[in-house]
C-alpha positions as a printed NumPy array, in Angstrom:
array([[-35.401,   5.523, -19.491],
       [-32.656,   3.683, -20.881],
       [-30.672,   1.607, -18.693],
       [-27.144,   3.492, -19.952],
       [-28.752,   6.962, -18.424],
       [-27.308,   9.12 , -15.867],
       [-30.105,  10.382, -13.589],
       [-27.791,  11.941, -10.88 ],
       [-23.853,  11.498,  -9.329],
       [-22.692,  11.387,  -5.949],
       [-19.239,  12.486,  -5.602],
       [-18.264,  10.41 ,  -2.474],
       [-15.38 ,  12.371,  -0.27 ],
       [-14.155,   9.973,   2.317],
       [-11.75 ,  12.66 ,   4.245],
       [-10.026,  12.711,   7.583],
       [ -9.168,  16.358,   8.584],
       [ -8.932,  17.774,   5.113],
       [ -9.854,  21.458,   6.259],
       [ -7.385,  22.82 ,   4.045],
       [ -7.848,  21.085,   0.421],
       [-11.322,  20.357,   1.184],
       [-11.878,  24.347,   0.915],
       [-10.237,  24.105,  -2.518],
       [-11.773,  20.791,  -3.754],
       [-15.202,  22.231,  -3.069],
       [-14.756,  25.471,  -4.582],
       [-13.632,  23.292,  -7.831],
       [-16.502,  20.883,  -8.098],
       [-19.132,  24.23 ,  -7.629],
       [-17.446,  25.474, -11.094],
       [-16.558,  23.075, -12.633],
       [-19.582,  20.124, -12.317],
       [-22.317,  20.58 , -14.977],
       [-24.618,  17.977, -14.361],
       [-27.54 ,  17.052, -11.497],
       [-24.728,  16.045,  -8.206],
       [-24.156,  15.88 ,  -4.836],
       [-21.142,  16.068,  -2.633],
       [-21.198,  13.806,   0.085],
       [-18.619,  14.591,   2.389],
       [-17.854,  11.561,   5.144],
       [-16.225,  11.864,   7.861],
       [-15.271,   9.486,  11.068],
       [-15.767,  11.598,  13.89 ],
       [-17.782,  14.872,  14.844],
       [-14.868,  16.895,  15.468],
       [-13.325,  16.645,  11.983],
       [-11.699,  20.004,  11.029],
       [-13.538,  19.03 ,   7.252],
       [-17.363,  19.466,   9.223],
       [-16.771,  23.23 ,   9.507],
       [-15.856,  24.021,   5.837],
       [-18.459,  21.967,   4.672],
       [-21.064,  24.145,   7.042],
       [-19.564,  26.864,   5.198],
       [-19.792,  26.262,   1.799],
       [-23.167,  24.971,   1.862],
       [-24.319,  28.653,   1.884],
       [-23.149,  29.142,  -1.513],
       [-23.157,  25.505,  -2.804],
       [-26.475,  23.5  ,  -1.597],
       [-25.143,  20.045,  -3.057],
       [-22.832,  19.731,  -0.567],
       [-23.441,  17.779,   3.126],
       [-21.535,  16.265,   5.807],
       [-22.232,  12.219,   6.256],
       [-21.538,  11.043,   9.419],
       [-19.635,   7.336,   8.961],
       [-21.103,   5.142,  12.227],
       [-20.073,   1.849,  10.622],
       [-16.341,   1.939,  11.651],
       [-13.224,   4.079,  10.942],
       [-11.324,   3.799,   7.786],
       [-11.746,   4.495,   4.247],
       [-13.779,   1.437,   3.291],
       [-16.289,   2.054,   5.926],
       [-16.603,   5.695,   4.725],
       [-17.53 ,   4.644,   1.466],
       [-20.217,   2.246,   2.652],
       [-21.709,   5.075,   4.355],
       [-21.191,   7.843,   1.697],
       [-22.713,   5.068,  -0.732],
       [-25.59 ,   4.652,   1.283],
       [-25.884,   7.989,   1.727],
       [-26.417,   8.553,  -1.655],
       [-29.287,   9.615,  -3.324],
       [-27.94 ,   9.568,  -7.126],
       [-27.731,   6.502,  -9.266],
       [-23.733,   6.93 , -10.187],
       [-21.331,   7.059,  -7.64 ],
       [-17.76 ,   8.624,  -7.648],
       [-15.077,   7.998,  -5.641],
       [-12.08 ,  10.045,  -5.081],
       [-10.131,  11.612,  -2.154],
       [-10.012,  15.676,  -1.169],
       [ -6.773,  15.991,  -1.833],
       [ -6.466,  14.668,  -5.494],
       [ -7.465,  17.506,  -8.298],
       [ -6.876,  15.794, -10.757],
       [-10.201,  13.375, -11.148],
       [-12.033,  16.914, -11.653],
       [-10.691,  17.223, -15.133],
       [-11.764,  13.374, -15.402],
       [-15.464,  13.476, -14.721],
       [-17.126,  14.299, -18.131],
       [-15.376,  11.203, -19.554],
       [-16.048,   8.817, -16.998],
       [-19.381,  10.125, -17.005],
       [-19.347,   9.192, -20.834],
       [-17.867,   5.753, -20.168],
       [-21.111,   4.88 , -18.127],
       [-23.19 ,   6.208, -20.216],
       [-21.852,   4.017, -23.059],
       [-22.83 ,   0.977, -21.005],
       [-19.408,   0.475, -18.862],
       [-20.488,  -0.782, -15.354],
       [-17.018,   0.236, -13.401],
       [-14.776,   3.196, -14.678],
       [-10.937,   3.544, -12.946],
       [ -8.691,   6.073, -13.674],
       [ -5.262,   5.285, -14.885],
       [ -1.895,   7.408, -13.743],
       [  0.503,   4.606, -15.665],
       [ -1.062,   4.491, -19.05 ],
       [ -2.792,   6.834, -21.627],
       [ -1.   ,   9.677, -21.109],
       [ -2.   ,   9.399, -16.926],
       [  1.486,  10.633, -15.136],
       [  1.227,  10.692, -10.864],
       [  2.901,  13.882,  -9.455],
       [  3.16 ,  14.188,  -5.328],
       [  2.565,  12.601,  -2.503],
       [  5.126,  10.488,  -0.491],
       [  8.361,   8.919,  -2.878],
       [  8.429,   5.622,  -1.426],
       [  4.277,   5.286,  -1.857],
       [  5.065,   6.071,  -5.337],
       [  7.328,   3.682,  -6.366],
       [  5.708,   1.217,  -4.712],
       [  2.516,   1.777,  -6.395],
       [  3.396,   1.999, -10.092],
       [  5.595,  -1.222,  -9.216],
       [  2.97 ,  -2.712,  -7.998],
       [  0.242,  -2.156, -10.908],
       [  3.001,  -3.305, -13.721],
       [  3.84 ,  -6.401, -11.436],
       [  0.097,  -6.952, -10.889],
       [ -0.891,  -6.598, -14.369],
       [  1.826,  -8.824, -15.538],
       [  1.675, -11.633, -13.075],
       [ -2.251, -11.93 , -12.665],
       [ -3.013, -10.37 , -15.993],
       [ -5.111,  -7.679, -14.641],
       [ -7.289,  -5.292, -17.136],
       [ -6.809,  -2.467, -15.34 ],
       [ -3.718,  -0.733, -15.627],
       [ -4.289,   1.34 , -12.561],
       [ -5.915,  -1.583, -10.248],
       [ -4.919,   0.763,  -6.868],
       [ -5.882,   4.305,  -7.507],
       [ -8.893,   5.13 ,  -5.684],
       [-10.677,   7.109,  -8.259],
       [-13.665,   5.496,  -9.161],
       [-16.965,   5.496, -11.364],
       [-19.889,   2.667, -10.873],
       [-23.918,   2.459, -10.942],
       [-24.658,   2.158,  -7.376],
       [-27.028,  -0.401,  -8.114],
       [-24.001,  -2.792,  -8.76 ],
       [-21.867,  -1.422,  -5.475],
       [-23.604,  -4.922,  -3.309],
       [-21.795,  -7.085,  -5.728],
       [-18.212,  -6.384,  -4.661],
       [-18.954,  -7.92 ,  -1.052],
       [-15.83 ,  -5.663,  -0.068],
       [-13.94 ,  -6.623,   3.122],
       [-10.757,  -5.348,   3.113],
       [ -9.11 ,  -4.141,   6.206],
       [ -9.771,  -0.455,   7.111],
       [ -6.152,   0.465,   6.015],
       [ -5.209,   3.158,   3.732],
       [ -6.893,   2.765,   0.239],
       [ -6.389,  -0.839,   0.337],
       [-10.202,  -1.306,  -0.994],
       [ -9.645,   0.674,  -4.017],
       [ -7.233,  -2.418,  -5.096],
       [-10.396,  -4.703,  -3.77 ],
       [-12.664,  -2.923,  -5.853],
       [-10.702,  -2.782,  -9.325],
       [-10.087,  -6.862,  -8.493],
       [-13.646,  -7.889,  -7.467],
       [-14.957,  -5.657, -10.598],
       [-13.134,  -8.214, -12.951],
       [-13.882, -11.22 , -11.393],
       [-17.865,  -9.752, -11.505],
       [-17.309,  -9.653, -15.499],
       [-18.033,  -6.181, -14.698],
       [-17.448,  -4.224, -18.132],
       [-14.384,  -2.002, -17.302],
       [-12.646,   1.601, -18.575],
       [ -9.954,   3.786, -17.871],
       [ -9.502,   7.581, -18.027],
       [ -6.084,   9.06 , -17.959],
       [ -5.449,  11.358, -15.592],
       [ -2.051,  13.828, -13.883],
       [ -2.805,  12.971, -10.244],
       [ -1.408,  15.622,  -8.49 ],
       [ -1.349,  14.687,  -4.744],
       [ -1.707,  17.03 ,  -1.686],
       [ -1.142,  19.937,  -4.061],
       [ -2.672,  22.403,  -0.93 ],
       [ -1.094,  20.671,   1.933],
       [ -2.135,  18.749,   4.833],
       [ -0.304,  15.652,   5.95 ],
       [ -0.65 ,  12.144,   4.295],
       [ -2.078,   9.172,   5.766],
       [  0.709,   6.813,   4.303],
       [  2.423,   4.368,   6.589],
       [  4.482,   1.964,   4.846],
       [  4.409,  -1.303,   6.864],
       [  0.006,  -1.316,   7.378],
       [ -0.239,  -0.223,   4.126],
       [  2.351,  -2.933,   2.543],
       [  0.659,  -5.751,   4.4  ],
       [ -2.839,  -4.813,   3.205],
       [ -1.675,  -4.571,  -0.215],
       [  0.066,  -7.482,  -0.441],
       [ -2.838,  -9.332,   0.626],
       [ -4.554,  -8.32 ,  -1.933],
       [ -2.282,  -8.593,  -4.576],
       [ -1.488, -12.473,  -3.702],
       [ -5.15 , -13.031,  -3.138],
       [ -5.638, -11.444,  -6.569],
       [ -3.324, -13.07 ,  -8.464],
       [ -4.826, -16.61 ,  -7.376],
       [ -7.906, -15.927,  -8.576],
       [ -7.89 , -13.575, -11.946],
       [ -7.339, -16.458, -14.343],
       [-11.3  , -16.612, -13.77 ],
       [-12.076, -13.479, -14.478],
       [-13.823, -12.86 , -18.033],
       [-10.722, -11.448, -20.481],
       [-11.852,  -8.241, -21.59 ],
       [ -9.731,  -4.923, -22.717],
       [-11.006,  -1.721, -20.824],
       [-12.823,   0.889, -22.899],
       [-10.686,   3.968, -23.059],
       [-11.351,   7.844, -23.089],
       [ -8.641,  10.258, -22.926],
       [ -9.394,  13.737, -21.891],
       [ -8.471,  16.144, -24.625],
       [ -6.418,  18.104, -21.539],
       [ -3.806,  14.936, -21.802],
       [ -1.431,  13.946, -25.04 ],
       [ -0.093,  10.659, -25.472],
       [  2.928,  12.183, -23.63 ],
       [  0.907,  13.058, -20.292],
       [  1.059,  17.009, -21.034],
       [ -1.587,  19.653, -22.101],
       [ -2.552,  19.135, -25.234],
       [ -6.052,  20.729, -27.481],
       [ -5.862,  17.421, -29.526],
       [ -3.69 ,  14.224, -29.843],
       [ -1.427,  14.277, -32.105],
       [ -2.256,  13.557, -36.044],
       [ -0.082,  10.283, -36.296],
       [ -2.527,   8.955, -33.045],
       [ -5.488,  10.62 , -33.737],
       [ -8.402,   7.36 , -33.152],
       [ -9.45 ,   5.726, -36.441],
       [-10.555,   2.485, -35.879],
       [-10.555,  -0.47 , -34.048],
       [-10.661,  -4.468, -34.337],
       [-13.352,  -2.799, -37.4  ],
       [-15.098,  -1.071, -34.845],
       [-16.043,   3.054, -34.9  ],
       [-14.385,   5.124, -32.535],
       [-15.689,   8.485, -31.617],
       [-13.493,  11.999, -30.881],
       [-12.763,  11.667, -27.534],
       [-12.637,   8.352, -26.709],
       [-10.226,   5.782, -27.852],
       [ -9.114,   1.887, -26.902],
       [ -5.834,   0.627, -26.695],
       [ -6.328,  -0.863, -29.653],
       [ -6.31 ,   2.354, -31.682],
       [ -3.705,   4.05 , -29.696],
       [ -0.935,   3.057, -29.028],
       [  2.126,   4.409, -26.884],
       [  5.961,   4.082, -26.936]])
């Protein structure tokens, strides 16, 4: 077996009462998720309104079971858990009420196949657009990424999203330890995985947040604080990380201009790059570039 082969992916749902788009997200990955999975849904406490659709759907979709997170509330712990949990080799990481990674997972899949150790989806580059969710969380998180890539010279163009694609066999290295706060250890993650010299890519993606309801977790001054930890403790440190340019793959559901498109236009259409191939499907930012 070659070391770039996909046995199996866990799709890791960290939720907290997400009843209502966990119904929908479920229904989505049944359809829509070709190859050997599971669904690991993890939840905080036994009476999480998530436990009973999940007893539901399991009738109709066997890959799908409840994982109950004992190591502490929060998002980070839940990932621990679901990650130990897991029985596949790949792990993905996304939250119930995001559909957007769905349309994402062939070509991240791809990415790791190529040899890519840690795949992050991008909504500010490529074609990725963020639609949703709270205004002021917004702002504050594309501000955030440009200021972060600028001032610490990050690789990632999307360093906070919490969609995310890595061999669990490499999950141990990233010694997280962020504060249980929001998604505050996605913005770990994408900063440990460079300082690692873990090989990175992007997909594109049109997040579309809460698009079935249910209330957000966002609270602006936790969330701020954690962040901005982060971000400070980042930018200290990423002049050691290995320089690299992510490895890119747009969907062929996203144009250059973030909307539907069969193909990329012909002027952008992937030729070559730095005298390297590059196949349909999957270009760097090398070979495409963007006003």
């Amino acid at each position: 077996m070659s070391t770039n082969d996909v046995q199996s992916l866990a799709i890791v749902l960290p939720v907290l009462n997400e009843g209502i788009n966990l119904r929908i997200m479920l229904k989505i990955l049944r359809a829509t998720v070709d190859v050997p999975h599971e669904v690991l849904v993890v939840c905080d406490s036994p009476d999480d309104d998530s436990i009973p659709v999940v007893e539901h759907m399991q009738r109709d979709y066997e890959h799908v079971r409840v994982v109950h997170n004992t190591l502490g509330r929060g998002v980070i712990n839940a990932i621990r858990a679901g990650v130990a949990a897991a029985n596949s080799d790949v792990i993905l990481i996304f939250a119930a009420d995001e559909v957007g990674p769905v349309l994402a997972i062939d070509d991240m899949l791809e990415l790791i196949r190529e040899g890519n150790d840690f795949v992050s989806c991008t909504r500010y580059a490529h074609g990725g657009r963020r639609l949703g969710g709270s205004v002021i969380g917004g702002v504050m998180s594309r501000t955030a990424n440009r200021l972060f890539s600028r001032i610490a010279g990050s690789a990632l163009s999307d360093a906070t999203t919490g969609i995310k694609m890595f061999r669990k066999s490499l999950f141990d290295e990233l010694a997280l330890e962020s504060k249980p706060v929001g998604w505050a250890v996605a913005f770990e993650m994408s900063i440990k995985a460079q300082l690692r010299g873990l090989r990175l890519a992007e997909v594109p993606i049109v997040s579309i947040d809460r698009l079935y309801g249910g209330k957000s977790t966002f609270k602006l001054g936790p969330w701020t604080v954690e962040y901005l930890k982060w971000f400070v403790w980042g930018a200290s440190r990423m002049h050691r990380a290995p320089k690299q340019t992510p490895a890119v793959r747009i969907p062929r559901s996203i144009n250059w201009r973030g909307k539907t498109s069969v193909d990329p236009p012909e002027s952008l259409r992937p030729t070559k790059a730095n005298g390297a191939a590059v196949h349909e499907g999957a270009v760097t930012e090398q070979s495409w570039s963007h006003p």
